[in-house]
C-alpha positions in Angstrom: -17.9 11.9 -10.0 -15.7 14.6 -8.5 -16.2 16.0 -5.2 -14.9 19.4 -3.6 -14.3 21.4 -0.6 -15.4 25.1 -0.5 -14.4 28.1 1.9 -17.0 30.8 1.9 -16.5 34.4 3.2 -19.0 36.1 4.4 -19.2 40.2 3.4 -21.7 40.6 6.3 -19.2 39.3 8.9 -16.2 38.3 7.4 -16.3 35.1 9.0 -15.6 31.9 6.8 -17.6 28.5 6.4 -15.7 25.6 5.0 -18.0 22.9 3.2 -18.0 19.7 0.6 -20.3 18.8 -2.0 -20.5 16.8 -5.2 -22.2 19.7 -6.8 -20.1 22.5 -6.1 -22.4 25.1 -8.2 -25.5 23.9 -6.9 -24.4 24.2 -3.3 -22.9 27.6 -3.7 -26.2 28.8 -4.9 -28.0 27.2 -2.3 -25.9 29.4 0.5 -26.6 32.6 -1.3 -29.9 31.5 -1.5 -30.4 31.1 1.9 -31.2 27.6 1.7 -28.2 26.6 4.1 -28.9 27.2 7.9 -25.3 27.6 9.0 -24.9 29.9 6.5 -28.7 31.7 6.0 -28.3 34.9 8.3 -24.3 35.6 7.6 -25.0 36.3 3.6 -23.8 37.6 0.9 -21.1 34.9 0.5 -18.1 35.0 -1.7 -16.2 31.7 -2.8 -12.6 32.4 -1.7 -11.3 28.7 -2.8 -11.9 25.1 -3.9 -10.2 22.0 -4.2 -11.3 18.9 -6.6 -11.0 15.1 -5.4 -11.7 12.0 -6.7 -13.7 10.8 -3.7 -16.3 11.9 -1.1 -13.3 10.1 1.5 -11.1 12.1 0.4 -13.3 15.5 0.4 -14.7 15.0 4.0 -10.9 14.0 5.3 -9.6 18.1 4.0 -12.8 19.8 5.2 -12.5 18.0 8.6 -8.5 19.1 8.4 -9.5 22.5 7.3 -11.8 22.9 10.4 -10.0 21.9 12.8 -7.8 24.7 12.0 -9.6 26.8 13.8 -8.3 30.1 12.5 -9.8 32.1 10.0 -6.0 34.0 9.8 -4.1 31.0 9.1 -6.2 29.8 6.6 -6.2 33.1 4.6 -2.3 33.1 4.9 -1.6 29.6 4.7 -4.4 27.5 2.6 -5.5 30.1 0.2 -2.9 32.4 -0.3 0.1 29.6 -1.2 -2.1 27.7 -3.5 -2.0 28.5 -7.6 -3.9 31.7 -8.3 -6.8 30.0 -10.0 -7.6 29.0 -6.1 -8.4 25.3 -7.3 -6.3 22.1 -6.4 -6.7 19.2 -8.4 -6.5 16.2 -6.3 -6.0 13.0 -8.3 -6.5 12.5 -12.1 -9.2 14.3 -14.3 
């Protein structure tokens, strides 16, 4: 089973939400449903990246790294912006 972390945009505030999940489409539709409270009232959302990992250890490790970023800015520069264009990391084997 493959996991991932997400980061969000939101087009009504610009703000981002960082997530993980084992069903990456699922999820996404959940937040645009608003079936996600953290992310209910700050919709439409856009997917601005992913990566793919071999374990739920591994997922929650990056999202907990990615959040304690704390800045929107140098995630756009720095995380998304230097990865490969298709904006998806694999991490470990296929």
């Amino acid at each position: 089973m493959n996991f991932f972390i997400y980061i969000l945009r939101s087009l009504k505030d610009e703000n981002l939400y960082i997530g993980q999940t084992n069903n990456l489409e699922n999820r996404i539709k959940r937040h645009n449903a608003g079936q996600v409270h953290s992310t209910k009232n700050r919709r439409p959302l856009e997917i601005l990246h992913t990566e793919k990992f071999d374990t739920r250890k591994e997922a929650m490790y990056r999202e907990k790294y990615l959040k304690s970023l704390k800045s929107s800015q140098y995630i756009l520069e720095n995380i998304i912006n230097f990865l490969p264009q298709d904006k998806e990391r694999n991490r470990g084997g296929d």
